[in-house]
Structures are given as structure tokens and as C-alpha cells.
C-alpha atoms as an extended CHARMM CRD file, in Angstrom:
* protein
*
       130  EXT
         1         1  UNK       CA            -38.4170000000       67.1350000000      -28.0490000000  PROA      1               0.0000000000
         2         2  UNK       CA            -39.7480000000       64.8790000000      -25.2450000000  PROA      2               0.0000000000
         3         3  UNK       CA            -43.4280000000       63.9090000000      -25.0780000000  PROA      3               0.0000000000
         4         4  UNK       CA            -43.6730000000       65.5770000000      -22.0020000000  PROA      4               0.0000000000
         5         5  UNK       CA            -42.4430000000       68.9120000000      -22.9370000000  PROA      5               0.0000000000
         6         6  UNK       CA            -45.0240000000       68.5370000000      -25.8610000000  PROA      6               0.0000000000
         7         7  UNK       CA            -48.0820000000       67.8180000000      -23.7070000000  PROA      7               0.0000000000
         8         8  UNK       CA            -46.8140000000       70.7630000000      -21.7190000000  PROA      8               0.0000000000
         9         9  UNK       CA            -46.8550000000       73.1240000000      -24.2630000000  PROA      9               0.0000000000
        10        10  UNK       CA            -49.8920000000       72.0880000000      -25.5800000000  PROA      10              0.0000000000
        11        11  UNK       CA            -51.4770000000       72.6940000000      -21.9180000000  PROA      11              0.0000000000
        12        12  UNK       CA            -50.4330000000       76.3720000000      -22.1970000000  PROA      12              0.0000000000
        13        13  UNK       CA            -52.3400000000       77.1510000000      -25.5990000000  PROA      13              0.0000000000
        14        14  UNK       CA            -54.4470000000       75.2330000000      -28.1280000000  PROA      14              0.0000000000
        15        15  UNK       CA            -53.5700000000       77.5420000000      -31.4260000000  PROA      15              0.0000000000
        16        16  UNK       CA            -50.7740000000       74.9240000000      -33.8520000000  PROA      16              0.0000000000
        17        17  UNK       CA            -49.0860000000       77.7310000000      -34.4070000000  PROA      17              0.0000000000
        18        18  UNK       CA            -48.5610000000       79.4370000000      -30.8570000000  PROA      18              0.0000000000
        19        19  UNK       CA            -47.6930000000       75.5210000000      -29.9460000000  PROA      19              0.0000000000
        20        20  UNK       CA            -44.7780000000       74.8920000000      -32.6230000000  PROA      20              0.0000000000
        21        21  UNK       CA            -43.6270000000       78.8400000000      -31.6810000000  PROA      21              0.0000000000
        22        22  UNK       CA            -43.1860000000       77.8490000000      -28.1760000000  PROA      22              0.0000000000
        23        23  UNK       CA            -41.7720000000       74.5350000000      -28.6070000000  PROA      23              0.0000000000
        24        24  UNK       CA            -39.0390000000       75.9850000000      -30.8030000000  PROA      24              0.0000000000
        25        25  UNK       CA            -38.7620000000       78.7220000000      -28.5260000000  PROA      25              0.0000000000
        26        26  UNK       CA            -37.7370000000       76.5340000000      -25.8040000000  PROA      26              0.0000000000
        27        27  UNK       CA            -35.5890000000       74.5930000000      -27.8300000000  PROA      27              0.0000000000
        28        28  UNK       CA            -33.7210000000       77.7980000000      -28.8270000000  PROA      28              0.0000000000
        29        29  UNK       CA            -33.1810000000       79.1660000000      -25.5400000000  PROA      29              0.0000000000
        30        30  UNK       CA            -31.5140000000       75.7800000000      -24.8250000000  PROA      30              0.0000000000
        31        31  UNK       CA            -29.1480000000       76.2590000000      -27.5100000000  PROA      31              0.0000000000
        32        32  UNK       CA            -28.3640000000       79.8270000000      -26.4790000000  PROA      32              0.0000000000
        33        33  UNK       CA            -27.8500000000       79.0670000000      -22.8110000000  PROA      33              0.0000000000
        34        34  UNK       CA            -25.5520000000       76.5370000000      -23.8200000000  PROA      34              0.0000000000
        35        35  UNK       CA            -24.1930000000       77.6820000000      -26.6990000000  PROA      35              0.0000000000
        36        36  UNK       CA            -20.5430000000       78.3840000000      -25.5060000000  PROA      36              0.0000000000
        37        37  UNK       CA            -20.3940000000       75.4030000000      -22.8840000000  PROA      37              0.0000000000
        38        38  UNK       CA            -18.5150000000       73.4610000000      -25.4360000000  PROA      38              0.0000000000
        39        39  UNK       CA            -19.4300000000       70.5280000000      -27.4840000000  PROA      39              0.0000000000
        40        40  UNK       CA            -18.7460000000       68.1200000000      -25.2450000000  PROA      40              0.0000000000
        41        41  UNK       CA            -21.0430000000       69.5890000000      -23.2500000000  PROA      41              0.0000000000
        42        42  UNK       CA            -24.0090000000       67.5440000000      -22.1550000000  PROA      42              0.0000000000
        43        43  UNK       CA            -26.5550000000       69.9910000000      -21.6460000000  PROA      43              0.0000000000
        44        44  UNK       CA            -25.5420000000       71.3680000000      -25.3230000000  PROA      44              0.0000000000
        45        45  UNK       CA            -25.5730000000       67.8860000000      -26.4640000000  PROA      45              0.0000000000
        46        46  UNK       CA            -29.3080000000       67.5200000000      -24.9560000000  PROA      46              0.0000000000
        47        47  UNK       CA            -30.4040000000       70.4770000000      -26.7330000000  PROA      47              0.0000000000
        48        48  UNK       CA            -29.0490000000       69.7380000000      -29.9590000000  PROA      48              0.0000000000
        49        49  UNK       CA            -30.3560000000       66.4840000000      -29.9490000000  PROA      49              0.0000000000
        50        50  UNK       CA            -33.9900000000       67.5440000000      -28.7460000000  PROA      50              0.0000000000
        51        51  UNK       CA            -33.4220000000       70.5350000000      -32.1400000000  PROA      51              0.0000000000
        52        52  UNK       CA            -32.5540000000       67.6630000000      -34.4170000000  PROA      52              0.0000000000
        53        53  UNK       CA            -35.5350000000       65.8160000000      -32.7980000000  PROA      53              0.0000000000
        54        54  UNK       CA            -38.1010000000       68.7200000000      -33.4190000000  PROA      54              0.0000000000
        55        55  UNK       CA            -36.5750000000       68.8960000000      -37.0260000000  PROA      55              0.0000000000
        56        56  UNK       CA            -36.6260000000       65.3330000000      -37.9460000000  PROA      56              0.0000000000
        57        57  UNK       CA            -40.6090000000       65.1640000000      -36.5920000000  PROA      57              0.0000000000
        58        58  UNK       CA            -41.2090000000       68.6430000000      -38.4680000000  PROA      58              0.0000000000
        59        59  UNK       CA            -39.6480000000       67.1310000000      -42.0030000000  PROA      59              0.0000000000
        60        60  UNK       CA            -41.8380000000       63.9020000000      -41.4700000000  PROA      60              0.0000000000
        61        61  UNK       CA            -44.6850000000       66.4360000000      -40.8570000000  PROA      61              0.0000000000
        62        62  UNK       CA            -43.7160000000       68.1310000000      -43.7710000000  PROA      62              0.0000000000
        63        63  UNK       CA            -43.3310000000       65.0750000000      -46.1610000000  PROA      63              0.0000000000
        64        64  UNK       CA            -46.8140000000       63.9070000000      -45.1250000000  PROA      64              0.0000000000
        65        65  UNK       CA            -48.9920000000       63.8160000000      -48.5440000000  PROA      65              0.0000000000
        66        66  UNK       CA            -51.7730000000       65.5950000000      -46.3810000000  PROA      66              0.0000000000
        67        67  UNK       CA            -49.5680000000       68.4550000000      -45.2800000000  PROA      67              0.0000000000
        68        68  UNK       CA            -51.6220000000       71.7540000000      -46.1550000000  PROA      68              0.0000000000
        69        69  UNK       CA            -48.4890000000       74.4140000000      -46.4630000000  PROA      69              0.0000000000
        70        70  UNK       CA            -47.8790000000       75.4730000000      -49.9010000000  PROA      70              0.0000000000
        71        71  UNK       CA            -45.7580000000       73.0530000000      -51.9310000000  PROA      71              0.0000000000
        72        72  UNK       CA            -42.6790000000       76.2550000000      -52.1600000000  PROA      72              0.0000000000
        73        73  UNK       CA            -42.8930000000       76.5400000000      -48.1810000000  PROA      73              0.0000000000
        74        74  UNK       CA            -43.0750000000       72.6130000000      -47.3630000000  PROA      74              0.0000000000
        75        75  UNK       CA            -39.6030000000       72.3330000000      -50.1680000000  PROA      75              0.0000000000
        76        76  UNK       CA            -37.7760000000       75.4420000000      -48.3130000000  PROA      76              0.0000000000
        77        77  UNK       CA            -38.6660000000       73.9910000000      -44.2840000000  PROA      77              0.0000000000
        78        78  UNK       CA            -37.7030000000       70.0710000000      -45.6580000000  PROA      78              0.0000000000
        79        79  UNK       CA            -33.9160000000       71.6410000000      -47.2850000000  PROA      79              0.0000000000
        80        80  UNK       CA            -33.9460000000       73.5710000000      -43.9450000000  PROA      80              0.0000000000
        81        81  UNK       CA            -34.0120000000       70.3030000000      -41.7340000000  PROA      81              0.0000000000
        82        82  UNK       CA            -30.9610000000       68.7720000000      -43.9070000000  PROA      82              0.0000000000
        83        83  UNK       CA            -29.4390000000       71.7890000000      -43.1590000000  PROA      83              0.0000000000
        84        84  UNK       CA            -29.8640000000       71.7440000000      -39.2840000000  PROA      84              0.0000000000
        85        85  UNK       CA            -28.7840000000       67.8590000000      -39.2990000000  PROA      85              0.0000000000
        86        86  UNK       CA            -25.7120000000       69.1940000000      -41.0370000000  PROA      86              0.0000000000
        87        87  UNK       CA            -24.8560000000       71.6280000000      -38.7180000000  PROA      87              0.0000000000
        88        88  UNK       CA            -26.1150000000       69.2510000000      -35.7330000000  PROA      88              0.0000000000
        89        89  UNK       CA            -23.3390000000       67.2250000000      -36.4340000000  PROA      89              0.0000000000
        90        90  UNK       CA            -20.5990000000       69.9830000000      -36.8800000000  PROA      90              0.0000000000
        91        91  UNK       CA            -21.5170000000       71.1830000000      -33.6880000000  PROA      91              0.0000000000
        92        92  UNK       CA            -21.3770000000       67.8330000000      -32.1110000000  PROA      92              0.0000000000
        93        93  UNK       CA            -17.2670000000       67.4490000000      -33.3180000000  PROA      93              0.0000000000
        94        94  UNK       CA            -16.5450000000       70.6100000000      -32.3440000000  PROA      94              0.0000000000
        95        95  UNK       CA            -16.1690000000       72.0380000000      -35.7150000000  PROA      95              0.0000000000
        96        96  UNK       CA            -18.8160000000       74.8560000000      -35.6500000000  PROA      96              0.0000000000
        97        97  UNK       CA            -20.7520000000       76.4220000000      -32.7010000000  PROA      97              0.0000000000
        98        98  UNK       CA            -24.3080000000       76.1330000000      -32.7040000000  PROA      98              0.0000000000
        99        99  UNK       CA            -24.9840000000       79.8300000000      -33.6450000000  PROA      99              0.0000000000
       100       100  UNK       CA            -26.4270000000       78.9220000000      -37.3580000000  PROA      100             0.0000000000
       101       101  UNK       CA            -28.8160000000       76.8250000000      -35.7100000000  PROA      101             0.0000000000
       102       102  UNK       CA            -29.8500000000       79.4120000000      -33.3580000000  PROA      102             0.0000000000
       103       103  UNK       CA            -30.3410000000       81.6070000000      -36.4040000000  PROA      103             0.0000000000
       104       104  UNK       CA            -32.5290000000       78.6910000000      -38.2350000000  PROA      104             0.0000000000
       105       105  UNK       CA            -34.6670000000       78.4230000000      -34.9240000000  PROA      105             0.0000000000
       106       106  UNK       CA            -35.4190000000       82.2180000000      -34.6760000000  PROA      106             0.0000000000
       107       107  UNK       CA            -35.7780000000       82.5530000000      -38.2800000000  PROA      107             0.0000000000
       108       108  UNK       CA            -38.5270000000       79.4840000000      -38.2720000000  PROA      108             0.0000000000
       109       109  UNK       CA            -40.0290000000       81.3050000000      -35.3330000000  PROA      109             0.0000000000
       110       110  UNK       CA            -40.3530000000       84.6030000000      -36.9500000000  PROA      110             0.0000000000
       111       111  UNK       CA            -42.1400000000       82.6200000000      -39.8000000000  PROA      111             0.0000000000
       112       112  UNK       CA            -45.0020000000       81.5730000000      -37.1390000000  PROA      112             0.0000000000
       113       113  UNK       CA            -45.4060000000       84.6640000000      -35.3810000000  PROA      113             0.0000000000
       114       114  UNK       CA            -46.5270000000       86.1040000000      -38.9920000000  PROA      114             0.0000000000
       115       115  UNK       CA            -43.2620000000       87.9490000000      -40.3230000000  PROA      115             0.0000000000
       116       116  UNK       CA            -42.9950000000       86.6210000000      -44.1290000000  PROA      116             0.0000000000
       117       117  UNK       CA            -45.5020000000       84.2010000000      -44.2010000000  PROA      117             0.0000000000
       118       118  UNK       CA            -45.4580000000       83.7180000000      -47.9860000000  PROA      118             0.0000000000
       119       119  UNK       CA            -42.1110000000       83.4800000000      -48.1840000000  PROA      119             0.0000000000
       120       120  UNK       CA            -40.1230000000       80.2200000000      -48.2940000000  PROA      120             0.0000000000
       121       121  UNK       CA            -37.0410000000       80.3280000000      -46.2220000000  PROA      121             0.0000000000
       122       122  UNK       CA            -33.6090000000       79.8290000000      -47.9500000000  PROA      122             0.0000000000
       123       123  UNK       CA            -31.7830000000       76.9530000000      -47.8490000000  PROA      123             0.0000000000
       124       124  UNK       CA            -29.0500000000       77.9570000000      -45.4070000000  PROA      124             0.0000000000
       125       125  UNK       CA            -25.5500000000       75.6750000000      -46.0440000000  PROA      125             0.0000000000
       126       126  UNK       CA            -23.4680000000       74.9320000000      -42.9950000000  PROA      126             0.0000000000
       127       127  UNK       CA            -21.1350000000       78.0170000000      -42.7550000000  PROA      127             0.0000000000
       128       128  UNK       CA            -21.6360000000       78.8260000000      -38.9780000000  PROA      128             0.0000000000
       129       129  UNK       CA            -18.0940000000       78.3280000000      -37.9470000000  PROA      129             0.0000000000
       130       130  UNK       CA            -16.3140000000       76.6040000000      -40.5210000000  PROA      130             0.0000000000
């Protein structure tokens, strides 16, 4: 996720949860678009690596002593974010497609719009496309 993208979504609305909704959002509809353009693919490649990006800053956010999401919830998103560097790479040697990702991503997103919100999300193992 590039700092500019960021700022830009942060322009658009000032609730932390409409921001991280949106910023996913985008992310996913990069992932979709691209989806079947192939892994070697360079617009697939950007958008998995700006995913694995908003992932790896989310799990840092997440592992943050001062995080305020309940203990079950931060455990479930941090397993999550091994999960999506899994699959990142699967995708990236053309051994899966980036569909389970795509599935994380909306799954996440449902989270913030409200759908489940005490619920901690399931590990998911990498079984898109093996």
C-alpha cells in the first residue's frame, strides 16, 4: 500500500474503519482485475505485493502491545496475515491463483462493515489452487 494511496483514502473519510474498508477494497479490486492475467503478470504482481504490504503493516498493527481489539480477534487477523504471505507466494510461482486471497480480503472487509464483529476469523490454510 503506497503512502500516497493512504493519504488518499484518508482524504475521502476520517472514520478508521471506513479508511482500512476502503484501502482493502482497493486492494481487492486489484487482485480481481488481475486475477487471471497470470503470475507473471506485473500488474498482478503489484497488487499482490501492495496485499502483502497492507498485511504485513496490519500484523505489526496488530502485534502492537497498545492494540485495543480483543486478544481472540488480534490472534485470528495475525494467523490470517501468515496465511496471506503463504498464499502470496504460491501465487507468485504460479502454483495457486490469487482467489483465496480475494476471499481473505472480502472476508476482512465484511468484518469492518459490521457483519460478525465478535467473531474471530478462521485461520484459512493455503488451499486456493493447490
Amino acid at each position: 500500500m503506497s503512502i500516497a494511496a493512504y493519504q488518499q483514502t484518508m482524504a475521502e473519510c476520517e472514520d478508521p474503519r471506513r479508511i482500512e474498508y476502503l484501502v482493502f477494497l482497493r486492494i481487492t479490486l486489484d487482485l480481481e482485475t488481475n486475477r487471471d492475467a497470470g503470475w507473471r503478470s506485473a500488474a498482478l504482481k503489484d497488487a499482490l505485493w501492495r496485499n502483502l504490504e497492507l498485511w504485513n503493516t496490519l500484523r505489526a498493527d496488530l502485534l502492537e502491545d497498545g492494540n485495543a481489539l480483543p486478544e481472540a480477534l488480534r490472534a485470528g487477523l495475525v494467523s490470517l496475515s501468515f496465511s496471506v504471505a503463504r498464499q502470496t507466494t504460491q501465487v507468485l510461482r504460479g502454483e495457486a491463483d490469487a482467489g483465496g486471497l480475494i476471499d481473505i480480503n472480502r472476508s476482512v472487509m465484511r468484518g469492518l462493515q459490521g457483519v460478525a464483529r465478535t467473531e474471530a476469523p478462521a485461520p484459512m490454510e493455503a488451499s486456493y489452487g493447490a
